[in-house]
VMD Tcl script that draws the C-alpha trace (Angstrom):
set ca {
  {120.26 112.38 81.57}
  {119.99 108.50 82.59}
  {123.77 109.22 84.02}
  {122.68 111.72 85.85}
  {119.37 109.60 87.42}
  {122.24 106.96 88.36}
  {124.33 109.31 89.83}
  {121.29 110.82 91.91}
  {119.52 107.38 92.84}
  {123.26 106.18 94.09}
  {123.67 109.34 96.38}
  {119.99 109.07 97.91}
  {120.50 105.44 98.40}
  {123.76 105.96 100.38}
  {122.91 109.08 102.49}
  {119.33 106.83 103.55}
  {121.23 104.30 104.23}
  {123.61 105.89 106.42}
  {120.97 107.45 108.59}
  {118.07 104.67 108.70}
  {120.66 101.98 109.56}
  {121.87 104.22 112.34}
  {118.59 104.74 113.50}
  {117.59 100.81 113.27}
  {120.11 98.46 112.59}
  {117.38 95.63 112.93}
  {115.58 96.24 109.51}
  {117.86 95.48 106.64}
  {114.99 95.47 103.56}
  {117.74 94.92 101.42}
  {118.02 91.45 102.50}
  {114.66 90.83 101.04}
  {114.65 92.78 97.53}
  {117.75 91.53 96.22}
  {118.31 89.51 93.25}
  {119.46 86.10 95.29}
  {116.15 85.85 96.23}
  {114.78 85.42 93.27}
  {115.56 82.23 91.04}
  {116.88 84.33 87.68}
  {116.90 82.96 84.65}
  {119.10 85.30 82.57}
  {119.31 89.49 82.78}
  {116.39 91.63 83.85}
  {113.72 91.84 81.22}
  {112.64 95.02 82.98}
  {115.44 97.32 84.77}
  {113.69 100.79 85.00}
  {113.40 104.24 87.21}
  {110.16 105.83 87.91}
  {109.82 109.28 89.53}
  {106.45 109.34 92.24}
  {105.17 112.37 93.53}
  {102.17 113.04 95.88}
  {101.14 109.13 96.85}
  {99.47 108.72 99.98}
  {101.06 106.60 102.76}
  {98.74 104.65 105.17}
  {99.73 103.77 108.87}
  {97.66 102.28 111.51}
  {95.26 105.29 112.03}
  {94.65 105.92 108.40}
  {96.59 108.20 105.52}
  {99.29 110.16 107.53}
  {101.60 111.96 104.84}
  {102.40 112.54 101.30}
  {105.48 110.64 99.73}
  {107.73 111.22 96.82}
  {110.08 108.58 95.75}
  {112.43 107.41 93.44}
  {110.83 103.94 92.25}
  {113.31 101.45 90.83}
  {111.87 98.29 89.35}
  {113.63 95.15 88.08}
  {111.78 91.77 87.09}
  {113.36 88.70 86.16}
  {111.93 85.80 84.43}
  {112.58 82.40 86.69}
  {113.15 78.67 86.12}
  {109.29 77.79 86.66}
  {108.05 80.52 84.35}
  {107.01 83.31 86.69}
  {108.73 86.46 87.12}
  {110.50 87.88 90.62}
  {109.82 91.68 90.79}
  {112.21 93.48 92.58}
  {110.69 97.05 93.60}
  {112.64 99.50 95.63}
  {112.01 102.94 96.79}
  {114.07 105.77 98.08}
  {112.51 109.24 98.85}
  {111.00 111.36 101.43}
  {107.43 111.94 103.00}
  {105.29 114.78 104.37}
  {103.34 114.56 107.67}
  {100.06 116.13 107.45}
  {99.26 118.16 110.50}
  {95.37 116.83 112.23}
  {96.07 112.94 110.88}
  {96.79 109.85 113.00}
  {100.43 109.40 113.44}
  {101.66 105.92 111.49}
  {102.10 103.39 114.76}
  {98.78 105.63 115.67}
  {99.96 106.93 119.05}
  {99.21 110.52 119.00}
  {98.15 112.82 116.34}
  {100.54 115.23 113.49}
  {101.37 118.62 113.71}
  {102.64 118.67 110.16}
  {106.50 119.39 111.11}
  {107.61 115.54 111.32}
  {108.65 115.49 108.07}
  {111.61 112.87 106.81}
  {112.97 110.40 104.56}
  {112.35 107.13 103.72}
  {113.02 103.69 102.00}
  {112.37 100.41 101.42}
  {110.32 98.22 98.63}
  {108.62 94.70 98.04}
  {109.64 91.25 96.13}
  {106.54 90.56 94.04}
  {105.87 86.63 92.15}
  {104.18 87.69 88.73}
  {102.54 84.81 86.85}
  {101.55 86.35 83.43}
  {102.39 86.61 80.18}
  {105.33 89.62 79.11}
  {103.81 91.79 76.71}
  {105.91 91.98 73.66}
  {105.31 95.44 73.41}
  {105.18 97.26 76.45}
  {103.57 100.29 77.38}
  {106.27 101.90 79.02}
  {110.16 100.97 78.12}
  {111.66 98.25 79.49}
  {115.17 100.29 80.17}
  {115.65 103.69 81.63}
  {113.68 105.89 82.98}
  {109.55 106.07 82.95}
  {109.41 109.34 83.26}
  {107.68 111.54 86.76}
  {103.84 110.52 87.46}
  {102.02 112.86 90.03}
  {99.44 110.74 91.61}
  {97.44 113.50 92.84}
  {96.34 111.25 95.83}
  {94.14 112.86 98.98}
  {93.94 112.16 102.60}
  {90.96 109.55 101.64}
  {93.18 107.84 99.51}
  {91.79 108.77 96.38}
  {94.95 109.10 93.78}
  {93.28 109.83 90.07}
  {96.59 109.82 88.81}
  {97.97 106.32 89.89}
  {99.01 103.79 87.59}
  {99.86 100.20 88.19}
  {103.64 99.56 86.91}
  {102.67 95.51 86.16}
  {100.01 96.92 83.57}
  {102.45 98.03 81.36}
  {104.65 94.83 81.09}
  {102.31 92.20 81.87}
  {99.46 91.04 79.45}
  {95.50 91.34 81.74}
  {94.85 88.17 83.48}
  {98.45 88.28 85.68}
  {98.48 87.08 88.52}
  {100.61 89.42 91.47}
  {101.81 88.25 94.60}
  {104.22 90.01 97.44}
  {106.09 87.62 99.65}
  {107.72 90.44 100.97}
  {107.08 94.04 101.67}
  {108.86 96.75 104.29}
  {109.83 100.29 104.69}
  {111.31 102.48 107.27}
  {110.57 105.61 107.92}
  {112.47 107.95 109.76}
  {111.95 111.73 111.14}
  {114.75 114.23 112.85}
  {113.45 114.29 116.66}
  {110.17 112.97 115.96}
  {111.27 109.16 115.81}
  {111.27 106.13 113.20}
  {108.48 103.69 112.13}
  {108.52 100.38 110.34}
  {105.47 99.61 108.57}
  {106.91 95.83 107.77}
  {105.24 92.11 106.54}
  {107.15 91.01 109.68}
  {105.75 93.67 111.96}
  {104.90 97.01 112.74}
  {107.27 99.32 115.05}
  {108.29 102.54 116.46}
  {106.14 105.56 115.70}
  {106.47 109.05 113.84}
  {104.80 111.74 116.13}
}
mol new
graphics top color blue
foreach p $ca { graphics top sphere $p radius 0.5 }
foreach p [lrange $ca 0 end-1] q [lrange $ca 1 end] { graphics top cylinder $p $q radius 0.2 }
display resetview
């Protein structure tokens, strides 16, 4: 089963990355969430899948689609005693006809439908719990988040609370993904910038 996730995560990553970089070879996320930037102090002490379904994606206008992702989370401890987070998604979303577009310029008809990618380096300052709620290798298993249009998702649950004792302290120095639709265009909802549109 977990060679089978590899397998899978491998061949979404490549066909994304095939057509996103074709479609903007200006955003490479991967630059960002990738283990040089983080100063490591020995292996992962978290290196784990998680399957997403149904989370709500915001753009400039408000909630615009429903995503579901492939979620693949890696934190290292580093020299100072924090931990790097490495978070990286790969999946596709849902346009939901009536909303905003994401860059906002026009509203959905529901048919602009796509894939997308991307993730966020996170700075935890916290104590490692030394039992976890979830394993620390592997897969988490598939969470339906059962979000709305308001942004209401009863089933979401925050990934840090399961490794990190209360009291952390979470931080995201950087954050991007790209978002890109057959014939209806790409968007980059970005730390460094918003661009493009999906409409």
């Amino acid at each position: 089963m977990k060679k089978l996730l590899s397998i899978t995560i491998v061949a979404l990553a490549l066909f994304l990355s095939t057509s996103l970089v074709q479609a903007d070879t200006h955003f490479d996320w991967r630059e960002e969430v990738n283990p040089r930037q983080c100063d490591k102090a020995g292996r992962p002490v978290v290196n784990v899948v998680q399957n997403v379904v149904n989370d709500a994606d915001s753009g400039l206008g408000g909630y615009w689609a429903f995503d579901k992702y492939i979620r693949h989370i890696q934190v290292w401890g580093q020299q100072d005693g924090s931990y790097c987070a490495l978070v990286s998604y790969y999946g596709t979303f849902d346009a939901q006809a009536g909303q905003p577009s994401p860059g906002n310029t026009g509203t959905l008809d529901g048919n602009e439908d796509g894939f997308m990618q991307g993730g966020y380096r996170a700075i935890i300052d916290g104590t490692l719990k030394s039992q976890p709620s979830w394993p620390r290798y592997g897969s988490v298993g598939t969470f339906d988040y059962q979000c709305n249009l308001s942004g209401d998702c009863p089933g979401r649950v925050s990934w840090p609370d399961q490794y990190f004792e209360s009291g952390y302290g979470f931080s995201q120095p950087w954050w991007g993904w790209i978002y890109r639709s057959p014939r209806h265009g790409v968007w980059i909802n970005s730390i460094g910038g918003n661009s493009g549109d999906i409409n």
